[in-house]
C-alpha positions in Angstrom: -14.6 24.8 7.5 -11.9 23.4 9.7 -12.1 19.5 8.7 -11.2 16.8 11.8 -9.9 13.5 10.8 -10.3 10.4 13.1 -7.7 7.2 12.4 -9.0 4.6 14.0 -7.6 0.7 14.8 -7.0 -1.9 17.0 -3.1 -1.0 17.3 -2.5 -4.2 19.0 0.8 -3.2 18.8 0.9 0.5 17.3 3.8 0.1 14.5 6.3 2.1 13.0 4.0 2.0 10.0 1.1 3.8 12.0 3.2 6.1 12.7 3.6 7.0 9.5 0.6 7.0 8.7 -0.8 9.1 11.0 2.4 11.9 10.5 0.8 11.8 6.6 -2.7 12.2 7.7 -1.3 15.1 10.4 -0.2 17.2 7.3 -3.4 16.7 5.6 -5.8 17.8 8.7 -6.0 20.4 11.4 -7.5 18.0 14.0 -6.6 14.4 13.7 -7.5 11.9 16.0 -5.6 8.6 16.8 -8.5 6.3 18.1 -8.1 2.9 19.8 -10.8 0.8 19.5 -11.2 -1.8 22.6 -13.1 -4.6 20.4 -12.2 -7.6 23.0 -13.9 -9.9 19.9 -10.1 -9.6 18.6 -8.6 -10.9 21.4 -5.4 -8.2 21.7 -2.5 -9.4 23.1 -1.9 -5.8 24.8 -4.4 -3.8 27.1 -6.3 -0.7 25.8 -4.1 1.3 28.3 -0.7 -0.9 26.9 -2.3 0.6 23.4 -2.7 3.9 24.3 0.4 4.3 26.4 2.8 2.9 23.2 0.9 5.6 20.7 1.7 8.4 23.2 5.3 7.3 23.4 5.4 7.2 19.5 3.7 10.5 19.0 5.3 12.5 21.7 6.6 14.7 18.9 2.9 15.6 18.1 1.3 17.6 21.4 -1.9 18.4 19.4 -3.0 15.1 18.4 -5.9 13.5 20.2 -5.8 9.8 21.4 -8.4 8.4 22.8 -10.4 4.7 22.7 -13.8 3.8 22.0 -15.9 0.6 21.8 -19.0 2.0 19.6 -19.3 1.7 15.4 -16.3 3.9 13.9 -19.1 6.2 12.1 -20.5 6.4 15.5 -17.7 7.8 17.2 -16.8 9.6 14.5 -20.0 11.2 14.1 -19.6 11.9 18.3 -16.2 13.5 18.3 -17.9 16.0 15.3 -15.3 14.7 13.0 -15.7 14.2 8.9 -13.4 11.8 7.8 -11.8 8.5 8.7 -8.4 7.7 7.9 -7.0 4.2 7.0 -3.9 3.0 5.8 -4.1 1.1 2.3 -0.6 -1.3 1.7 -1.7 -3.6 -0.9 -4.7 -4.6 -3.1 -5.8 -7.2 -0.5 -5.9 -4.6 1.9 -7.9 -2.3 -0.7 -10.8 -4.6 -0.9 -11.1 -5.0 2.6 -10.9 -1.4 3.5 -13.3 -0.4 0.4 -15.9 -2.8 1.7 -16.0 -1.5 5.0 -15.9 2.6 3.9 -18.8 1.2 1.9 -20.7 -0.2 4.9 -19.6 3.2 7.1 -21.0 5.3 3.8 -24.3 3.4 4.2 -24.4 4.3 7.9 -23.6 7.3 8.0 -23.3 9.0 4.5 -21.7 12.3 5.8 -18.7 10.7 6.9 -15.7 10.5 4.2 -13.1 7.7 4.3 -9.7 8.3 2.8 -7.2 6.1 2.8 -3.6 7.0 2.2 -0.3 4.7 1.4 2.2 4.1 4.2 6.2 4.6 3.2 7.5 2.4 0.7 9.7 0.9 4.1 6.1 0.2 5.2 4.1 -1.3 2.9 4.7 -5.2 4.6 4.1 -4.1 7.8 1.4 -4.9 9.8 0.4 -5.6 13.6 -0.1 -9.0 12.9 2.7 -9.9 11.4 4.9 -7.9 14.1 3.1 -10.0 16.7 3.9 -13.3 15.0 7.4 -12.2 14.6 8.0 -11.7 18.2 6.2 -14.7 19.4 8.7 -16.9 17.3 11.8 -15.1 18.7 12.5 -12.5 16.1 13.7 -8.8 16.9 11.2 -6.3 16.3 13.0 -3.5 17.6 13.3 -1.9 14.1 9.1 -2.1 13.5 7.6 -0.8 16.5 8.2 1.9 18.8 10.1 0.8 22.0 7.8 0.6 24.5 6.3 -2.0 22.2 9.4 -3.7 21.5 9.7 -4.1 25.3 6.2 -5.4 26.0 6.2 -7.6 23.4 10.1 -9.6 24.9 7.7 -9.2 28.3 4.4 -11.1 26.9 7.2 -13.5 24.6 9.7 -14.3 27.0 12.3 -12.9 24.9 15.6 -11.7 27.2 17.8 -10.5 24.5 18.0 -7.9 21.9 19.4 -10.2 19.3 16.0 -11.6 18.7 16.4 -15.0 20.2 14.1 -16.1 22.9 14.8 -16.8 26.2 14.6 -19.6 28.8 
């Protein structure tokens, strides 16, 4: 049985931590799939497109793997793309609750989908979108956290005109 894995998030931005991620989960399943959910109840500072456009730049490397959005439940379009598995990223214990919870919930709805969560790099384990976002908005440099089409839309949307991680006038 040939096993296809679906990662699903926000990605608002997609991280150098993602990335990582998702190269783990690639050496663990034959299909993976990188899905960007549109959820407008999170209010993301980039488009779906922006979203989709910085994974492909990040996983150019990887011709095989799938990315595509979607705006249903995750089991949902899970179950629709005839995957078994969703993959998410644990980092610390407050992130294990969380994610438990919700591979709880998905188990409920659709008990034939498996959840497995895997640990990022140790280089990883603070980073997170939200965190890269807040960075940038207060004029840090988060060249070294995100891929570089990132890194240049978020100096766009912050005003920043400098590498060195200052903001502009």
């Amino acid at each position: 049985m040939s096993v296809t894995a679906v990662y699903p998030g926000t990605f608002d931005p997609f991280t150098n931590g993602h990335s990582d991620l998702l190269r783990r989960a690639r050496r663990l399943f034959p299909k993976l799939i990188l899905a960007v959910a549109r959820n407008p109840q999170k209010a993301p500072l980039f488009t779906v497109e922006e979203r989709v456009a910085i994974a492909r730049q990040a996983t150019v490397d990887l011709p095989d793997l799938e990315i595509d959005t979607f705006d249903m439940l995750t089991v949902d379009y899970v179950r629709s793309k005839g995957a078994q598995v969703i993959v998410r990223g644990v980092r610390a214990v407050s992130d294990f609750e969380f994610e438990f919870a919700m591979a709880l919930m998905n188990r409920k709805l659709r008990d034939e989908i498996e959840t497995v969560f895997l640990m990022p790099n140790q280089a990883y384990t603070y980073l997170s979108s939200r965190l890269v976002k807040e960075v940038a908005l207060l004029g840090g440099n988060v060249d070294d956290l995100v891929p570089p089409l990132a890194a240049t839309l978020l100096k766009e949307r912050t005003g920043q005109t400098r590498i060195s991680g200052r903001r502009g006038t």
